[in-house]
N, C-alpha and C positions, 0 to 999 in steps of 0.2 A: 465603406460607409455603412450605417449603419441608419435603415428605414424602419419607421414601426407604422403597425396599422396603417398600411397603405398611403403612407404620406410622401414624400420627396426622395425619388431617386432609390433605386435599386440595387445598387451596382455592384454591393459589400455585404457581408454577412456581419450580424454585429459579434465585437469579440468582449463579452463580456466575462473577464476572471475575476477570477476573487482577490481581494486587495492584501498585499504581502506583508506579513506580519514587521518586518522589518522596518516597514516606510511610514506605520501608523503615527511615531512618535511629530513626523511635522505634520501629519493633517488631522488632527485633533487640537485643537486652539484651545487651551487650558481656559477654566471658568474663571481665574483669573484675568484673563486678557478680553474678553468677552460677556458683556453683562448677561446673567441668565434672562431668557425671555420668559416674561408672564404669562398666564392663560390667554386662551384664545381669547375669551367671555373679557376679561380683564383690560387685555389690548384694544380690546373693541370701542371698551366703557372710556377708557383712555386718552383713544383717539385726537389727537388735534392740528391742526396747522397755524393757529393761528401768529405763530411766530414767523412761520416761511410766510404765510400770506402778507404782512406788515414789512418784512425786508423786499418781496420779490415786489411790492407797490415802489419801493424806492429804486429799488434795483432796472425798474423800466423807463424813468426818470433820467437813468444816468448809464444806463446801457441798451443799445437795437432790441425791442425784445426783450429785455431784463437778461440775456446771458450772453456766453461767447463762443456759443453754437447752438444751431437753432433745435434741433432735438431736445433740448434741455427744456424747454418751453412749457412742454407737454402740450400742444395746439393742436396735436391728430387724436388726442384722447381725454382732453378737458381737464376741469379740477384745476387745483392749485397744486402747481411745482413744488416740490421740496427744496430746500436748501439744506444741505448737509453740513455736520458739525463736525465727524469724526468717523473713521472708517478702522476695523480692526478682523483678522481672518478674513469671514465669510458674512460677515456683518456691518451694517455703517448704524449710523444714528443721525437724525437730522437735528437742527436747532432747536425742535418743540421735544423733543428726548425722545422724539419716537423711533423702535428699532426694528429694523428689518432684515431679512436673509438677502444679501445683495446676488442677482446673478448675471447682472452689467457687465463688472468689475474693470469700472473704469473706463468701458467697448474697450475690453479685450486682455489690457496688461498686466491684471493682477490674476496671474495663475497659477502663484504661488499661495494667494490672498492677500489682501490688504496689510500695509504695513509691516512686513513679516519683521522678526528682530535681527534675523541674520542680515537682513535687507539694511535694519537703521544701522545699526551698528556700525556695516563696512563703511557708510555715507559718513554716519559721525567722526571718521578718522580720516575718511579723506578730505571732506572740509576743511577738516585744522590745518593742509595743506592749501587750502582755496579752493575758490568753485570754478573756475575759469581761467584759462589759460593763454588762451589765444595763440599756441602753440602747441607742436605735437607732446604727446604723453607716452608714458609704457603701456595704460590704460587703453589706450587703441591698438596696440597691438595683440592683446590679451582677449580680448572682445572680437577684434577681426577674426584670429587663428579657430575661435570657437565657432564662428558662423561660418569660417571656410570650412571645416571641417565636417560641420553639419548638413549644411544643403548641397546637396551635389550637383549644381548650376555654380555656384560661384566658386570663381578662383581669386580672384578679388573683388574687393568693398570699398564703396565710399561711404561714412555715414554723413547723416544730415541730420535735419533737427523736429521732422514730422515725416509722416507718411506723403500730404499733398506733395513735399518737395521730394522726396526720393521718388516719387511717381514723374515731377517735372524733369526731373535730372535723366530719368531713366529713358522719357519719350525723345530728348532732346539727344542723347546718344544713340539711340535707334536709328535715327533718322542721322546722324552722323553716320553710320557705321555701313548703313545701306545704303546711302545716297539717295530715298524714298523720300515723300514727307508723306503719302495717306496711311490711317491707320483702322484698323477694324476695334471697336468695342464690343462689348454686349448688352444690350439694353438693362437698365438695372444697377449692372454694376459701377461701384462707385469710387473711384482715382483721383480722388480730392479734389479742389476747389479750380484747378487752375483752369483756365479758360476750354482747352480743347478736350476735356472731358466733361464737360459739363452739357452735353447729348443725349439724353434718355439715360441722365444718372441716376443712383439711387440713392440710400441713407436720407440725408434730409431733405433734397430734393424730393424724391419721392413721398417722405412723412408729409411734405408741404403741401403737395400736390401742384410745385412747378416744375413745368414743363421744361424750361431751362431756366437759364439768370440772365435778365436785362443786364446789358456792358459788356455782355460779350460778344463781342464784333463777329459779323460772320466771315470773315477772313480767319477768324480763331479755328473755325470750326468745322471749317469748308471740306480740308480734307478730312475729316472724321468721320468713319462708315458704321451704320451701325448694324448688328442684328439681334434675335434674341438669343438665350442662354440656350446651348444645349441645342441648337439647331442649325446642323451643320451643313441644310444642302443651301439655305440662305449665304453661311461663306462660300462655298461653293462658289456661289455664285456672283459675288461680290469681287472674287480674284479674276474671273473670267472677263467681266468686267470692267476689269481694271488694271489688267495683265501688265506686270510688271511696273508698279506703281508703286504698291505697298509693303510700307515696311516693315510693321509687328501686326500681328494679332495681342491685343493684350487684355488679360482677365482675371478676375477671382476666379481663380480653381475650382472652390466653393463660393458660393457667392452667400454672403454676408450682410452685405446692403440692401436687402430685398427683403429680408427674412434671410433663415437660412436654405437654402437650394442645392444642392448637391448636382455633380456632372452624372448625365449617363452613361451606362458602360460604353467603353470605348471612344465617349468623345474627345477627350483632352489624347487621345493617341491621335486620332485622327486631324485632331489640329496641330500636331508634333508633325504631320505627316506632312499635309498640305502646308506651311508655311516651309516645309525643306523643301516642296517640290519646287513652289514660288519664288525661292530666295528670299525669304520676308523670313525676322524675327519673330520668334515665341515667347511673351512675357508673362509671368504668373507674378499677380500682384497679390505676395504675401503678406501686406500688413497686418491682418486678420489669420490668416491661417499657418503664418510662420512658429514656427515650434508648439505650436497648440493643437494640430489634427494628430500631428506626430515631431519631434523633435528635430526630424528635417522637412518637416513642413509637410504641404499637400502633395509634392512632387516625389519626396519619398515615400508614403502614405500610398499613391498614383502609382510610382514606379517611371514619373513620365520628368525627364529632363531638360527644362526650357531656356531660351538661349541665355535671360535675363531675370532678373529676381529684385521686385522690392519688397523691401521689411520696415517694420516699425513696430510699434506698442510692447509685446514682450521683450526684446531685446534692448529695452529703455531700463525697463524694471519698474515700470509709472511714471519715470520722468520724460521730460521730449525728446522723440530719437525717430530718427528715421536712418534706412539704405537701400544702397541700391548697387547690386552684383552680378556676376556675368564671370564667362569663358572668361580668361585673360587675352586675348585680341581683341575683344571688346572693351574691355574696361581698359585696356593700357590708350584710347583716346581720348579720356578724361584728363583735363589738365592737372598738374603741370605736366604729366607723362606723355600726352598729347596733344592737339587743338580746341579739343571739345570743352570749353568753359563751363566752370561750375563753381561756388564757394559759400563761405557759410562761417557766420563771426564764432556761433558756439559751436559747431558740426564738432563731435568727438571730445566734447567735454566731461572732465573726470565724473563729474556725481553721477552724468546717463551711463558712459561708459564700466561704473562701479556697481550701479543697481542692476544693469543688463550680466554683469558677469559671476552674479551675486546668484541671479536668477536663473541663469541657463546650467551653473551648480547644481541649483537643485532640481530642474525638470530631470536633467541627466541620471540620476541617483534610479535603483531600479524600480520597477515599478509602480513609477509615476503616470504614466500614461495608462496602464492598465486600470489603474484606480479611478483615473479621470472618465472611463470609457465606459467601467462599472457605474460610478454614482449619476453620471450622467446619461445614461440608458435606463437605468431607475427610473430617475426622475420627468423623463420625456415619456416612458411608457404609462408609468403611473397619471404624468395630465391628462394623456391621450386618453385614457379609461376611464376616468372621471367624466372626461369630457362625455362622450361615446355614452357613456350612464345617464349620464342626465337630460340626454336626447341632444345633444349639438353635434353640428358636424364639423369635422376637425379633423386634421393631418398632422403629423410633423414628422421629425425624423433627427440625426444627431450624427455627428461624428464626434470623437475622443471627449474634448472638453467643450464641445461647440453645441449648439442645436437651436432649432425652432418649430413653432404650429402656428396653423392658420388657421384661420375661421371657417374652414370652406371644406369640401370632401374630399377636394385634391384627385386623384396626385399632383404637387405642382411642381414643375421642369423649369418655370421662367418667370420672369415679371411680368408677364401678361396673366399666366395662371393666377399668381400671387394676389392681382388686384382682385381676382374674383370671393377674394376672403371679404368678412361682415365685419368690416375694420370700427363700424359702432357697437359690436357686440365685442369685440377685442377691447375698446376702450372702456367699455364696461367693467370689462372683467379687468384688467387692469387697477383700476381704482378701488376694486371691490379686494383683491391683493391684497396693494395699497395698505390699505385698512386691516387688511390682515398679519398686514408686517412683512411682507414679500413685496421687491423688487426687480421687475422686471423690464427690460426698457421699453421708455414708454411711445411705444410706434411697435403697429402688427409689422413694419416694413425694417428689422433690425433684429441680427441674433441675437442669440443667447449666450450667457458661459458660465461654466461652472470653474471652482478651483481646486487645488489640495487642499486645501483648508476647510473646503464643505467637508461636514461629516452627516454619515445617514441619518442620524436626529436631523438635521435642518433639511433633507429632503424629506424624510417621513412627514414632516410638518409642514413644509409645503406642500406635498400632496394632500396632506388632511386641508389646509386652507383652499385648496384647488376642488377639493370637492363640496367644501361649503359655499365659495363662490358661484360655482357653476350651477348647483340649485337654485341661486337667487336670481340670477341674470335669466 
């Protein structure tokens, strides 16, 4: 891991080399593919929304909220939402043609960049074959063999069709395979929607500031234990407890849905440790941090091996995909190979299946990760100084393609530190971005990413907008 300026987690030196001459020709997005950006001075004059503002009126009309997730709102940081027209590299555009450096990308899939052509391409040809199958494919085999190969937790895969379900599938086989049903979370982190993680989650619960979601029954939730991130004499003592009860431990690695948070040293062994001593499962939910800290994820990255493994975003390609894998005596109870019920009309269709294997190509190719660790260690150090310059206090820190900062002096370990950030001075500066043509999502409580497609022009320039924002605020 890699911490700058006293921000989140210590635990890694950062490894930043220099980007290999070989690998430039995919992370430079020809001026062709990418309209040039105007001056700052110009962008500014430019400025407008008044076309997202005139859709997102409609769009609240005839959808919760005007979206179909609530982060998209922008509610923790004001202004009017953008609606986006077109996404290409490291760049999107909205509907009023305003263009920005994106470093969302998508929360988390696009680490290739947006729309890459080797990406449309293979989709174009498999289409002409259909989109959907509702049968098995060679496509799933090709996609599994690459993820079994990669993480070294899994021996088999099942996919599905988002992260929340590969998380539901994943808890529901835990407790198959232990005969347990309590499970320990971490405050913060966030395992989608479904009812029994919905306990001092993060992502948009926390942007929203609910404490959980009305409908979910407290029978959902009852056995859900929770602690904070990175505090491990609290499991401790939660197993003691509860001795012989519980069946996973399960967490972002990194935690994600908070900001970004990084583990301290030795804790994820420590939790390798204690759930072997307990009999209880160890699960690392890599939606977020699968092939993005490092191509086998956090646990290769770590060194630390957990029993169970969920994936999504990267391994889609941008489209909807989720999994979830494991030891083989674990997963061989998932039906039809065992009792453990599970299923899914599109789970392993060709187009996710095509764009995931399109893309785990090219993370693999050499020094990808190196370049991701480089542009993105730039870019976090350079906020942080800006920031730091202009008198604000500020933390952050990054791993490979991932990062984030808080508004606060840090260090922060957990979502309790995290809340102590000036999340009206985050939403400030956010819009003030915004304006500058930088994209970053919009909630202090959500990482960051960068992709192969940024090139140091689009960070030198965000940092220059970073330093004019943070004068004004």
């Amino acid at each position: 891991m890699a911490s700058v300026s006293g921000g989140v987690a210590l635990s890694c030196p950062s490894r930043l080399s220099h980007r290999s001459s070989s690998s430039s020709r995919r992370r430079h997005v020809s001026s062709s593919s990418v309209k040039m950006a105007v001056s700052v001075d110009e962008k500014k004059k430019s400025f407008t929304l008044q076309k997202s503002e005139e859709a997102f009126k409609i769009a609240k009309e005839l959808m919760p909220g005007g979206v179909n997730s609530p982060v998209r709102a922008f509610k923790s940081v004001g202004g009017q939402p953008i609606l986006i027209d077109s996404v290409k590299g490291s760049h999107m555009w909205d509907i009023d043609g305003n263009e920005y450096i994106d470093y969302v990308g998508s929360w988390g899939p696009a680490i290739i960049g947006h729309a890459d052509d080797e990406v449309l391409a293979a989709l174009a040809e498999t289409m002409k074959k259909g989109t959907s199958f509702g049968a098995p494919c060679l496509l799933e085999n090709i996609l599994a063999e690459m993820v079994i190969s990669a993480v070294p937790s899994i021996e088999m895969v099942r996919f599905v069709n988002s992260g929340t379900e590969a998380c539901m599938g994943m808890l529901r086989l835990a407790r198959a395979f232990t005969g347990k049903e309590k499970i320990i979370k971490f405050e913060g982190c966030y395992h989608g929607h479904a009812d029994p993680f919905l306990v001092k989650a993060g992502s948009g619960v926390a942007t929203l500031g609910l404490p959980d979601s009305p409908g979910v029954p407290r029978a959902a939730t009852f056995e859900t234990l929770t602690s904070p991130f990175n505090d491990l004499s609290t499991v401790e003592k939660l197993f003691e407890a509860n001795k012989g009860e519980i069946a996973a431990v399960i967490l972002e690695p990194v935690v994600g849905n908070s900001g970004f948070i990084a583990p301290k040293p030795d804790f994820l062994n420590a939790l390798r440790e204690i759930t072997k001593e307990n009999g209880a499962l160890l699960v690392f939910d890599e939606v977020m941090t699968g092939f993005r800290i490092s191509y086998g994820g956090a646990q290769e990255y770590f060194g630390i091996t957990p029993d169970i493994t969920t994936l999504g975003k990267i391994i889609g390609g941008g489209l909807p995909v989720g999994a979830y894998g494991g030891r083989r005596e674990i997963m061989e109870l998932v039906a039809p190979a065992g009792p453990m019920y599970q299923a899914g009309t599109l789970s392993g269709n060709p187009l996710a299946m095509t764009a995931g294997i399109q893309t785990l190509k090219r993370l693999k190719e050499p020094g990808s990760y190196e370049y991701l660790d480089k542009i993105t260690g730039e870019l976090i150090q350079g906020i942080l100084d800006a920031g730091k310059k202009a008198g604000h206090a500020i933390c952050g820190g990054y791993i490979s393609g991932m990062f984030g900062f808080f508004f606060t002096e840090g260090p922060v370990y957990n979502f309790g530190d995290a809340k102590n950030s000036d999340t009206a001075k985050f939403a400030r500066f956010f819009r003030g971005m915004l304006e500058e043509g930088v994209y970053f999502a919009p909630s202090q409580f959500e990482a960051g990413f960068t992709s192969l497609a940024h090139t140091p022009e689009d960070i030198q320039q965000t940092i220059a907008a970073a330093e004019k924002v943070f004068r004004q605020i």
